[in-house]
C-alpha positions in Angstrom: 96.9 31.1 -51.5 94.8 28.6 -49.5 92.0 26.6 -50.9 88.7 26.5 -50.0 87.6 25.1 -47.1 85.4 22.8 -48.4 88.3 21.4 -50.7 90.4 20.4 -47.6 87.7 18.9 -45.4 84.3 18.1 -45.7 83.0 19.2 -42.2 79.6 19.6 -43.9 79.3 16.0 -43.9 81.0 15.1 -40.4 78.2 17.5 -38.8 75.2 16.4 -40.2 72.4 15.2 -38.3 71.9 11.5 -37.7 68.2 11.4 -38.4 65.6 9.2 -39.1 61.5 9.0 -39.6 58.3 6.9 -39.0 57.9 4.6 -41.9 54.2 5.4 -41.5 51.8 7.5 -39.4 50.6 6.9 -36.1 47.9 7.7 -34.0 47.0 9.3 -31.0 43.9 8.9 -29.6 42.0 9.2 -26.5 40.2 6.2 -24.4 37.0 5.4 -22.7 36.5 3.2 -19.8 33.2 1.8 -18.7 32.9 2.1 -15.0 29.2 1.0 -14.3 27.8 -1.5 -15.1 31.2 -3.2 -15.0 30.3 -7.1 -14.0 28.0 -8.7 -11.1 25.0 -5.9 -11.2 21.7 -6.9 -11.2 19.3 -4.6 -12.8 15.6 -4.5 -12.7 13.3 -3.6 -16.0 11.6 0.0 -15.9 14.5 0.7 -13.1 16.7 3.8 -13.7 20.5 3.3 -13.3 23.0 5.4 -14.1 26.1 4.4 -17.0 29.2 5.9 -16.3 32.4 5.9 -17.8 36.3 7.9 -17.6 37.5 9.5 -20.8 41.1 10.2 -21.1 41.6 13.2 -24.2 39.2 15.0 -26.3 36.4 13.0 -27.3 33.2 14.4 -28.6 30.5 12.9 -28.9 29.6 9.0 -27.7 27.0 6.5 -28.1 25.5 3.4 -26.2 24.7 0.5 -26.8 23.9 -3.0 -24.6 24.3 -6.6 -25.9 22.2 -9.8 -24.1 24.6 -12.5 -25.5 28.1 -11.4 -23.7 29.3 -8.9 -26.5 28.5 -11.3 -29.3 26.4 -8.8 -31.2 25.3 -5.1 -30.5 22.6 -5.3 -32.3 20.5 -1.9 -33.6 17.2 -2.5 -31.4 20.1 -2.0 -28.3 21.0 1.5 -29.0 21.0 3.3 -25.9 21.2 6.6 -27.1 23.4 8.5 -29.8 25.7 11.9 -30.3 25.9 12.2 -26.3 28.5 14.8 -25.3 31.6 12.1 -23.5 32.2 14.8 -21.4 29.1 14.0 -19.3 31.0 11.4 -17.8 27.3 9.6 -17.2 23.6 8.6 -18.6 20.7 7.5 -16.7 19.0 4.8 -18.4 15.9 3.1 -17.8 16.6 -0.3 -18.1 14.5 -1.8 -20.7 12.1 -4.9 -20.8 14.7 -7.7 -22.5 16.2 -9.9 -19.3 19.0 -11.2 -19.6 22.2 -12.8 -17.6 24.7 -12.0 -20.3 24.3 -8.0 -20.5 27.6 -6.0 -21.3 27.1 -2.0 -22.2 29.6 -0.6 -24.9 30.4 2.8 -25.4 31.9 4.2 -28.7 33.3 7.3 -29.5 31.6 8.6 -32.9 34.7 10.1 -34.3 36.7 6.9 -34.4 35.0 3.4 -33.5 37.7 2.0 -32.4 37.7 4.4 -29.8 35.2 1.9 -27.3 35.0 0.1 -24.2 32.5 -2.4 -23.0 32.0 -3.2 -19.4 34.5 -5.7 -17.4 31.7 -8.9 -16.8 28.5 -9.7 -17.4 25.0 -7.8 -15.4 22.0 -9.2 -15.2 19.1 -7.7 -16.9 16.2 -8.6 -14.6 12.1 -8.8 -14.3 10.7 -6.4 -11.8 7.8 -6.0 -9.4 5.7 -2.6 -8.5 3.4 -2.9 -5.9 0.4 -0.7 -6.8 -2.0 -1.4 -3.9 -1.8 -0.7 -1.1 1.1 1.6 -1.3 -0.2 4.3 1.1 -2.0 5.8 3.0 -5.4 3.9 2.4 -7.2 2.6 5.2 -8.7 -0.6 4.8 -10.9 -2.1 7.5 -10.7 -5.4 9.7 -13.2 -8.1 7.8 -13.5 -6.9 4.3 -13.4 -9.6 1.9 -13.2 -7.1 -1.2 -9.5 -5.9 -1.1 -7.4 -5.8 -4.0 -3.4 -6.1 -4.0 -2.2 -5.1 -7.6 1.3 -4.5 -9.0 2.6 -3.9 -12.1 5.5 -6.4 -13.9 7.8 -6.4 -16.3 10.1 -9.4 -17.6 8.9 -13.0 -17.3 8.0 -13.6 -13.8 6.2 -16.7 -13.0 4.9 -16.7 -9.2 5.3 -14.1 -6.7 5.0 -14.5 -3.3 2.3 -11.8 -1.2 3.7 -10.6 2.5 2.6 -8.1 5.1 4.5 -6.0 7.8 2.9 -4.4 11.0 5.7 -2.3 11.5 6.3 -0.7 8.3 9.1 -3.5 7.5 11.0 -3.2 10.5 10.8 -6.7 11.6 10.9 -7.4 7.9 8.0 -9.4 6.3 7.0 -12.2 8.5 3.5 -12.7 7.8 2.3 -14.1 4.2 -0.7 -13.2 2.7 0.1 -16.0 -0.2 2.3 -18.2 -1.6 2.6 -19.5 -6.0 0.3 -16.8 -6.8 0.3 -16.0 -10.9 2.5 -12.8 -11.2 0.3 -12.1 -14.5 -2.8 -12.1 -12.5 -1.5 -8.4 -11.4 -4.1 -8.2 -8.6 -4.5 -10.6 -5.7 -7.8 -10.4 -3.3 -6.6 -10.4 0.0 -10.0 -12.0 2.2 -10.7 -11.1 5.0 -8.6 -8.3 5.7 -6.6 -9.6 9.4 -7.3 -8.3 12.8 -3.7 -6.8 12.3 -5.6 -3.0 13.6 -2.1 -0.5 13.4 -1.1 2.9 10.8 2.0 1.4 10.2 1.7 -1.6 7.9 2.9 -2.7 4.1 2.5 -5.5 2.1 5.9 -6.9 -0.2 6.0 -8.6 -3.1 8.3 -10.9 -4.5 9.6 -13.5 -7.5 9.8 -16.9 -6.4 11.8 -17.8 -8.7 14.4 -14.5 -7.9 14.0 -13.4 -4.4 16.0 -10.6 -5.4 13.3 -9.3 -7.2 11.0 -7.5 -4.8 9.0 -4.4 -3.9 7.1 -3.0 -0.9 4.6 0.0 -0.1 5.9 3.2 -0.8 4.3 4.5 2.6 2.2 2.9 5.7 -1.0 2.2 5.0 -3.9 1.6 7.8 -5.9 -1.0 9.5 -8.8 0.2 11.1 -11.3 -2.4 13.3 -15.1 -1.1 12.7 -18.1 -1.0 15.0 -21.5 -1.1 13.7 -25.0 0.0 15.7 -27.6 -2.4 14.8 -30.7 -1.1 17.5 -31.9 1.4 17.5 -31.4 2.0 13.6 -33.7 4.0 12.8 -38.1 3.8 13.0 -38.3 2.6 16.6 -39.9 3.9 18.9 -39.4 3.2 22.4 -40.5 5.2 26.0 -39.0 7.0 28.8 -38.0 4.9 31.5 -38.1 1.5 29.5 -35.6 -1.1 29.4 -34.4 -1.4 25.8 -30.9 -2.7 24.5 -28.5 -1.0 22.3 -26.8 -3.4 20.3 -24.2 -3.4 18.0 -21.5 -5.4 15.9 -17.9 -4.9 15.6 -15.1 -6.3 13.7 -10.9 -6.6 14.8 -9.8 -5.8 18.3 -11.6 -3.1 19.8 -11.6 -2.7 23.8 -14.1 0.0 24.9 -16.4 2.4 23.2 -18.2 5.0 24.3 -21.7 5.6 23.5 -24.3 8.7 23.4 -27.3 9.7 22.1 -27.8 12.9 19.7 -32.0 14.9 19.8 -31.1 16.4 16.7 -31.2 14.1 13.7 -27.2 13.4 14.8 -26.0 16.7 14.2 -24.5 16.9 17.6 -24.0 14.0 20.4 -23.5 15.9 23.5 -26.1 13.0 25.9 -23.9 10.5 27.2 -25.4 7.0 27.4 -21.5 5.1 28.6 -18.3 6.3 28.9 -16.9 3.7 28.5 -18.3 -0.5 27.7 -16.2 -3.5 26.3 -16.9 -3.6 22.7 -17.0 -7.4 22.8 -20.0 -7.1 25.1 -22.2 -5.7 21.9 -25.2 -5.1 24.0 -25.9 -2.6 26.6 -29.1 -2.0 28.5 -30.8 1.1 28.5 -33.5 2.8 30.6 -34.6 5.2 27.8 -33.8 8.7 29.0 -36.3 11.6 29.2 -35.6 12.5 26.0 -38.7 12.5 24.1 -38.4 13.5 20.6 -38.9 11.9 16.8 -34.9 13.0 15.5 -32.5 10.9 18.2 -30.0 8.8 17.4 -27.3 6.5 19.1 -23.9 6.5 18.1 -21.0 4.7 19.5 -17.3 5.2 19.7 -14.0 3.2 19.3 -12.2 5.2 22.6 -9.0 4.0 21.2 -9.7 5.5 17.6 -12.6 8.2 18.0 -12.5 8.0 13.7 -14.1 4.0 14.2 -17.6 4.8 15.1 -21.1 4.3 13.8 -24.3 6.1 14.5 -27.8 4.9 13.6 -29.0 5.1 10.2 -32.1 6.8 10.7 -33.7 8.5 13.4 -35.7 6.7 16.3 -38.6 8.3 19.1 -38.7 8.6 22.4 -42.1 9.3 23.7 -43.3 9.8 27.2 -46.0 7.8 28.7 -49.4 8.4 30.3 -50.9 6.1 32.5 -54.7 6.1 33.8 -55.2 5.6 37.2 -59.0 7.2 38.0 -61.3 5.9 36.9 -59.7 2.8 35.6 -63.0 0.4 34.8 -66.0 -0.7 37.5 -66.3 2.6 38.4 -70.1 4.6 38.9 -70.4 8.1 38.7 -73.2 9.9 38.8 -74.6 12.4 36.4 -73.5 16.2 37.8 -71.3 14.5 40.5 -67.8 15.9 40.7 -64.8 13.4 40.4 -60.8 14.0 40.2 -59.8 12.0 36.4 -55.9 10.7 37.9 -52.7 10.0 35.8 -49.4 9.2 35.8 -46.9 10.7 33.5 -43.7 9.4 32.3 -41.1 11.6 30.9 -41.6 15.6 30.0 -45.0 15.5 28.9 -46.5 19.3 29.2 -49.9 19.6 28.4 -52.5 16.5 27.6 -56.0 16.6 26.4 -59.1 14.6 28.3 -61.4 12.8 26.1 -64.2 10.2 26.7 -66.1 7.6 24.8 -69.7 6.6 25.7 -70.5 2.8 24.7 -74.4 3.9 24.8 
């Protein structure tokens, strides 16, 4: 009788597994990667920029934080924001009001710290400028001397630098307004406004001590020049057929202007007086038309820009005239002789009344 197997060979043993295990655990975890802002950015306060980031395996939820001092300290005021879902994969953030030229975001998964990544090199954290006025479409006119530039700042901005464009910044910004002007002031007054007459300029702002830190007009705004009747303004009275000037001032480049005459207190100007005189002559002689009435007024127009035009303040006459010929002095007339009483009329004058005065 044979023996058990075991008892002649002990293949239990020759076929047992070579094995072995970890000493401890490990761990598998995912990663984040900051993509932007990763090094070299420079970001303006009160801009919005986006963070974005990778994440390789589940990760929940994230937060964000920035450091000034080059990843030396995260401190608590620098939270970003907190329990954000990773899988967003981005966060706009509006960059806050602490400059700085050693800025590094960190992101952190809330499950496991050590789950983080900060960005690759240092962004700057800078000041910025918002022009407020004129940022379109206002219309300011050639001459005034009570034009405000304003802006808004954030950060610590010493001086700024004021320009204009004609061409809504085509040609860039080659005119200055002013140079080392007080960025706290927040308003500059730019006196007089130029001859620059156009609908297509903006004015730019920008640090002087940081060019890079700049803003324009949103949209065009408008130069307009301006014409101004000074006779016949209103209470004068003048006569059919005389020889009276209309005057006038104007401001900026302006070539010719047309001006009428309105019988209704301005309601309507349908009476041309010129269709067209230089602006720069500011005078134009008039033989007053028959147009006798207490409610006229002049008005005169830019024919370049019919909106740059002026009309009289008030209304002026016209009044006809009457001139005595017969008798006319020296003369001797009888008692119940018969004698023709002669005039001369000057404009539309329909009916008149005869009158006399005895000295004794």
């Amino acid at each position: 009788r044979r023996p058990p197997r075991s008892t002649l060979f002990p293949y239990t043993t020759l076929f047992r597994s070579v094995e072995d295990v970890s000493d401890a655990y490990f761990k598998i975890r995912g990663a984040l990667t900051i993509t932007d802002p990763d090094g070299g950015e420079g970001w303006q306060i009160n801009d919005i920029h986006a963070i974005t980031w990778t994440r390789t395996g589940t990760i929940a939820n994230v937060k964000l934080e920035y450091s000034t001092d080059n990843g030396l300290t995260y401190p608590a005021p620098n939270l970003i924001v907190t329990d954000l879902a990773s899988s967003l994969l981005t966060y706009d953030w509006t960059i806050p009001d602490n400059p700085s030229a050693e800025c590094l975001v960190k992101i952190t998964s809330l499950d496991d710290s050590t789950v983080n990544d900060e960005s690759g090199a240092v962004f700057s954290i800078k000041g910025s400028l918002t022009i407020t006025a004129p940022n379109g479409p206002e219309t300011w006119i050639v001459g005034d001397t009570n034009r405000q530039i304003t802006w808004t700042k954030f950060g610590n901005i010493a001086t700024v630098k004021l320009e204009y464009s004609i061409n809504g910044g085509i040609d860039s910004y080659p005119n200055v307004i002013a140079n080392g002007v007080s960025a706290t002031a927040l308003s500059y007054n730019w006196t007089p406004i130029p001859d620059q007459i156009g609908t297509d300029l903006r004015v730019k702002i920008t640090d002087e001590g940081d060019a890079s830190v700049t803003d324009t007009s949103d949209a065009s705004f408008e130069i307009k020049g301006s014409v101004t009747v000074t006779s016949p303004n209103g209470s004068e009275i003048w006569y059919v057929g005389a020889g009276e000037n209309i005057t006038w001032t104007k401001t900026g480049t302006i070539g010719n202007v047309t001006i009428d005459y309105s019988t209704d207190g301005g309601a309507t100007y349908p009476n041309v007086i010129s269709a067209g005189t230089p602006a720069s002559n500011l005078t134009l002689p008039w033989t007053v038309a028959d147009a006798i009435d207490i409610d006229l007024k002049v008005k005169i127009t830019s024919i370049s820009d019919t909106s740059v035009n002026d009309a009289s303040d008030d209304n002026f006459i016209v009044k006809g005239v009457l001139d005595l010929t017969v008798p006319n002095g020296a003369e001797e007339w009888v008692v119940g002789s018969s004698h023709n009483i002669n005039w001369n009329r000057t404009g539309s004058i329909a009916n008149v009344r005869l009158s006399y005065l005895s000295k004794g």
